[in-house]
Wavefront OBJ file of the C-alpha trace (Angstrom):
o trace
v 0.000 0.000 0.000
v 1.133 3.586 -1.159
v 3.008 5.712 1.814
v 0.702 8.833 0.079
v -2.092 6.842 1.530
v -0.657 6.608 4.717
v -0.210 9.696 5.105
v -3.499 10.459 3.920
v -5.196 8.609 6.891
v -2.467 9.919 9.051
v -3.319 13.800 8.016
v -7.333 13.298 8.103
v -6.597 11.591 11.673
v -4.812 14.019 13.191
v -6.854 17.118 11.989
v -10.025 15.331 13.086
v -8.398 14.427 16.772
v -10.061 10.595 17.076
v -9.941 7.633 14.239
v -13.160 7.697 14.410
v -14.074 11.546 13.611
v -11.670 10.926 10.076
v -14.013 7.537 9.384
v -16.484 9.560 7.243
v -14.154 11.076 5.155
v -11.817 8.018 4.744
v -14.484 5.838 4.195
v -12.393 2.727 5.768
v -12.757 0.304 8.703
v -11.596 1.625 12.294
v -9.332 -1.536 11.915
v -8.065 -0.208 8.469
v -7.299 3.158 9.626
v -5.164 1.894 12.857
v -3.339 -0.066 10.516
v -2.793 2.877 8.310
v -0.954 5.035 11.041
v 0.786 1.289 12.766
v 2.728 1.039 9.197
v 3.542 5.048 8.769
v 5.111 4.745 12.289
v 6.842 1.787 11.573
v 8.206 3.583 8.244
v 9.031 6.542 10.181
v 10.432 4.985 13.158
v 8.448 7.839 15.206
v 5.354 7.397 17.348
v 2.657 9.433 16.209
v 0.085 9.198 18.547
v -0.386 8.533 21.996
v -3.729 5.709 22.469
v -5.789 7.071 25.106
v -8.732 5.343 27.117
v -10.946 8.281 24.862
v -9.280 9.070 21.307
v -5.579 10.351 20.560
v -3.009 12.239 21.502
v -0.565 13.379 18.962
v 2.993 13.603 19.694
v 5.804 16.230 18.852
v 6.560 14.073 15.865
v 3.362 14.049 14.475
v 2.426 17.772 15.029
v 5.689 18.337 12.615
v 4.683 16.162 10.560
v 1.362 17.400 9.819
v 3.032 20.813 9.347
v 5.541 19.403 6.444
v 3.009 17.508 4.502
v -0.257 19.329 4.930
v -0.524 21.903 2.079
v 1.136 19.556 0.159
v -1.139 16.976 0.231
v -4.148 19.480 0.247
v -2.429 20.244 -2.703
v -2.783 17.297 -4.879
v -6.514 16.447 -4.051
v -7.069 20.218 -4.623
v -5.868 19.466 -7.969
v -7.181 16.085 -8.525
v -10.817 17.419 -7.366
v -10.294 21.094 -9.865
v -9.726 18.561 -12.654
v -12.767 16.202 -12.021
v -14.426 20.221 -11.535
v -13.926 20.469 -15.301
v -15.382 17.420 -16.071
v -18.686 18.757 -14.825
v -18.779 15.642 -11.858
v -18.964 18.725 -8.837
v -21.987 20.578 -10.497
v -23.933 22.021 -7.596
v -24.464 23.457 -4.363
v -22.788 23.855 -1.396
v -24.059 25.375 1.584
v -21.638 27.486 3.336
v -22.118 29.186 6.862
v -20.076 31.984 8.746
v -19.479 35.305 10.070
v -20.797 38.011 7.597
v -17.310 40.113 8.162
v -15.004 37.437 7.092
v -16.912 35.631 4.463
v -17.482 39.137 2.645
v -13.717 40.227 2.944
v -11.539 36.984 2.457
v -13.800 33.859 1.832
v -16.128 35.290 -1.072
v -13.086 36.570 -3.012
v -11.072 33.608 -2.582
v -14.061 31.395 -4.048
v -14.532 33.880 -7.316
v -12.960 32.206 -9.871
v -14.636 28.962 -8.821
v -18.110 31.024 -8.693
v -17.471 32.432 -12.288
v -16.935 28.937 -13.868
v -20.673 28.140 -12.632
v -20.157 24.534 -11.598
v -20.852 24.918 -8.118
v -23.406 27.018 -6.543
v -22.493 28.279 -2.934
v -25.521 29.636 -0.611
v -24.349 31.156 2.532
v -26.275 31.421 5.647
v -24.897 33.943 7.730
v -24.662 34.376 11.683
v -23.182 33.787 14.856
v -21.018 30.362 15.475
v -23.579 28.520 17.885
v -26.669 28.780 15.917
v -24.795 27.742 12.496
v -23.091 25.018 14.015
v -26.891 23.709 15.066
v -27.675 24.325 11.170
v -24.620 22.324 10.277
v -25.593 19.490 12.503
v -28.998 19.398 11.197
v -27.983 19.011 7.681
v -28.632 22.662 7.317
v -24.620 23.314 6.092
v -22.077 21.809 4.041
v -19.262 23.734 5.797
v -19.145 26.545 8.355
v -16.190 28.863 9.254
v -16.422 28.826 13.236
v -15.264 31.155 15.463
v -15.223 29.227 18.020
v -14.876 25.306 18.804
v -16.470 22.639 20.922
v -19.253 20.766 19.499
v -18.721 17.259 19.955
v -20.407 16.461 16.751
v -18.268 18.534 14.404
v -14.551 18.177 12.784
v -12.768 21.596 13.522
v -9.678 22.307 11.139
v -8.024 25.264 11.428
v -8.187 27.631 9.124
v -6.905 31.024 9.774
v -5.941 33.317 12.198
v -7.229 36.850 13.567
v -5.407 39.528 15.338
v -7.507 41.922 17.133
v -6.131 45.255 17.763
v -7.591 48.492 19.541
v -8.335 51.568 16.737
v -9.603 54.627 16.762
v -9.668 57.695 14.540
v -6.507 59.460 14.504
v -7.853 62.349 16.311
v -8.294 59.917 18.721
v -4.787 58.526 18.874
v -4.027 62.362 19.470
v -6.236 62.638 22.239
v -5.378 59.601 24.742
v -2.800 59.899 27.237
v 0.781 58.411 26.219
v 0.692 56.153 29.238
v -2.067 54.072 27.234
v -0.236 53.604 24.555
v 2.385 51.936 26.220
v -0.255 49.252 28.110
v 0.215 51.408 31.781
v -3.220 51.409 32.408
v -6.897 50.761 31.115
v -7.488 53.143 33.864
v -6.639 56.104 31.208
v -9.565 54.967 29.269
v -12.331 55.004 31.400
v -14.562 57.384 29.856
v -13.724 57.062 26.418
v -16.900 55.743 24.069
v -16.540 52.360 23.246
v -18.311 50.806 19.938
v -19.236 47.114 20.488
v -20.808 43.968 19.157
v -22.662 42.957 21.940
v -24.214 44.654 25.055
v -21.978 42.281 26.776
v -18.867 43.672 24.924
v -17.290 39.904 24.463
v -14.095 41.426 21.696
v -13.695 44.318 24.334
v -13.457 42.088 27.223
v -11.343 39.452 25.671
v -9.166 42.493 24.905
v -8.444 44.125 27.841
v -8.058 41.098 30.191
v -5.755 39.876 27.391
v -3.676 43.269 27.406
v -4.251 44.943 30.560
v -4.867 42.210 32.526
v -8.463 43.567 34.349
v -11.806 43.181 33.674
v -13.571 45.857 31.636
v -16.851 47.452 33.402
v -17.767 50.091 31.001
v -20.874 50.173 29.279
v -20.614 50.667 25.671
v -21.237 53.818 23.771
v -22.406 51.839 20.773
v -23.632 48.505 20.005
v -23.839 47.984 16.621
v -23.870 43.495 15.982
v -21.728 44.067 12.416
v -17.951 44.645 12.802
v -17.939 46.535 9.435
v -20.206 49.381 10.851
v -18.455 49.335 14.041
v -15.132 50.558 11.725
v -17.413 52.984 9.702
v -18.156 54.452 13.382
v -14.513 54.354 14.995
v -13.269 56.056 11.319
v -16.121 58.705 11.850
v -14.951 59.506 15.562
v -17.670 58.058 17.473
v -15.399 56.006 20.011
v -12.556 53.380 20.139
v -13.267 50.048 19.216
v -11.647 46.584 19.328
v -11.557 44.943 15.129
v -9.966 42.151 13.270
v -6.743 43.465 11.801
v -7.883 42.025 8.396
v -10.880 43.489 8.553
v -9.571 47.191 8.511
v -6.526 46.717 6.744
v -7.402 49.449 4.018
v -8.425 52.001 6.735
v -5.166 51.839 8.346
v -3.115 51.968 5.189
v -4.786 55.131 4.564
v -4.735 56.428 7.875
v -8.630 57.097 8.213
v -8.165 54.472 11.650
v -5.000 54.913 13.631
v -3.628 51.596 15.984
v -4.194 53.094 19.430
v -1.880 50.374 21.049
v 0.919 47.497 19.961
v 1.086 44.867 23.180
v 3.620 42.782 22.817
v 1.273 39.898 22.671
v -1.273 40.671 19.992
v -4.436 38.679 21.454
v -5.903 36.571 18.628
v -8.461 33.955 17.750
v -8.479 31.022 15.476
v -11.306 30.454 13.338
v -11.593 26.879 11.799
v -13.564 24.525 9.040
v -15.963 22.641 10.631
v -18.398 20.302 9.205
v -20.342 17.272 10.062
v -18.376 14.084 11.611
v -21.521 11.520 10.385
v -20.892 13.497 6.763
v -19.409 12.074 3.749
v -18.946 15.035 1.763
v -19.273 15.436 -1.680
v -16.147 16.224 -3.756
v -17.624 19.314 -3.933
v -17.609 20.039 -0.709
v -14.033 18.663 -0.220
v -12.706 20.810 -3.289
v -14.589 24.160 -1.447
v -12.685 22.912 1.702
v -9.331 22.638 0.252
v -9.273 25.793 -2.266
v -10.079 27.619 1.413
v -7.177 25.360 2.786
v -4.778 26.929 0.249
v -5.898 30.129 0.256
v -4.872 30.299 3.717
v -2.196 28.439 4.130
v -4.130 25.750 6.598
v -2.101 23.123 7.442
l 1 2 3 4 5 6 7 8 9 10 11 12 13 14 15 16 17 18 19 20 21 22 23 24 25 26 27 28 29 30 31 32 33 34 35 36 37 38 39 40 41 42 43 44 45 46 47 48 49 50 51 52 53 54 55 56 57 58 59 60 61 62 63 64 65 66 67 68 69 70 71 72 73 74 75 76 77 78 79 80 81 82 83 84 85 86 87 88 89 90 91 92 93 94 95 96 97 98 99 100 101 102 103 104 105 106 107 108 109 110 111 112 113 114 115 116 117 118 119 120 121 122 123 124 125 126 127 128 129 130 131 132 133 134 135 136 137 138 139 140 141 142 143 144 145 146 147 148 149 150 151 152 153 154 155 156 157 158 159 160 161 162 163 164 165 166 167 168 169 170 171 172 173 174 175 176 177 178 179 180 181 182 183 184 185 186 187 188 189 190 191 192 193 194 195 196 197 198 199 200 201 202 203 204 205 206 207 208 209 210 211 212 213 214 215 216 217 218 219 220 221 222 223 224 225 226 227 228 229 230 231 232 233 234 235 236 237 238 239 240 241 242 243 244 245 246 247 248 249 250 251 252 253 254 255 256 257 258 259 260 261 262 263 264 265 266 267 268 269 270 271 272 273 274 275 276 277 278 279 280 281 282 283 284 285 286 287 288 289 290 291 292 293 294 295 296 297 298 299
């Protein structure tokens, strides 16, 4: 048997944490799969996982490993699946789920050439982690991108990573006391309007226990439940507001937002792939997954 399939099995495995959440996808025997990563092992002379009374554990070794041969083998299906695209075999739809802010700026334009070519249909269904992940488990959604993790009943894959930093207008920047800008104090900003997502401020929060290390008791100025607007207010001079580096990218290129703060620990959030572990997904699905994969450099 081919080492590419071992490390097939090894690479679904390890991103789906258990033998049995990479069963679906494999579409082998739990006895087939073991064997899979018992022969890789014994070709690499490495353990790769640890057997626990409850699922795996994957060493050092296979961690690195996964990092060497991930894209690569992403890869080569990608490009097996794009050429079975042009045969016309993925014609159709794929429902997609995820946060309105980063499917509009970096999953939508990723997916354009794909969408142009008119194969495969995408729908998205838009909205906040918990309630797609219930669609997703209902058959609702193909994919989601999740911002956050634990559902037993889903695969997680990682996908990409966020960076939130603090911003303001740059009359703002001019305004707060230097001591702020050098992390001595979230004391310096009481007072200051703050534009949030949520009346319970959960990117503001995150934020300053992250950076200044207390909890934040401010109400907000603003709650506006669309990160986009949220800039369009912190560029207009409303307040100071916690974003998504990617999302504002632009704005702070052309200085209409200013960085009000650099810690030297940037606090950040992963947001992963996550789809059904009962699914076998269509190679549509799988070639979606993988063009994302690419895009960003998932491993």
């Amino acid at each position: 048997m081919s080492r590419l399939t071992h490390l097939r099995t090894f690479l679904l495995v390890y991103r789906a944490g258990s033998i049995t959440g990479a069963l679906s996808t494999l579409n082998l025997t739990q006895p087939a799969v073991s064997k899979h990563l018992q022969l890789l092992e014994a070709q690499l002379g490495q353990t790769l996982f640890t057997r626990l009374p409850r699922g795996l554990a994957p060493t050092g070794a296979a961690h690195a490993l996964a990092r060497s041969v991930g894209s690569h083998l992403d890869a080569l299906e990608a490009t097996i699946e794009a050429s079975r695209a042009a045969s016309g075999s993925l014609s159709g739809t794929v429902h997609l789920g995820g946060p309105v802010e980063f499917l509009s700026a970096k999953v939508i334009p990723v997916l354009a050439d794909v969408l142009a070519k008119g194969d495969i249909k995408v729908r998205v269904m838009l909205g906040q982690t918990p309630d797609l992940a219930e669609a997703l488990s209902a058959g609702g959604l193909d994919l989601l991108v999740a911002t956050v993790q634990g559902d037993q009943r889903l695969i997680y894959q990682p996908l990409f990573t966020e960076a939130f930093v603090l911003v303001g207008s740059p009359t703002w920047l001019a305004r707060l006391p230097a001591a702020v800008l050098h992390s001595q104090g979230a004391a310096l900003l009481q007072g200051v309007p703050l534009l949030a997502y949520a009346d319970d401020l959960p990117i503001l929060r995150r934020y300053w226990r992250a950076v200044f290390g207390v909890a934040l008791q401010d109400q907000a100025a603003l709650v506006l439940p669309d990160l986009r607007a949220l800039a369009a207010a912190a560029r207009a001079g409303a307040g100071i507001t916690v974003l998504p580096e990617y999302l504002i990218g632009e704005d702070l290129r052309r200085g209409d937002l200013s960085v009000l703060l650099r810690p030297s620990e940037v606090p950040s959030n992963s947001l992963c792939l996550a789809w059904r572990k009962d699914a076998r997904l269509h190679p549509r699905v799988i070639y979606l997954r993988e063009r994302l994969n690419l895009a960003f450099g998932a491993k």
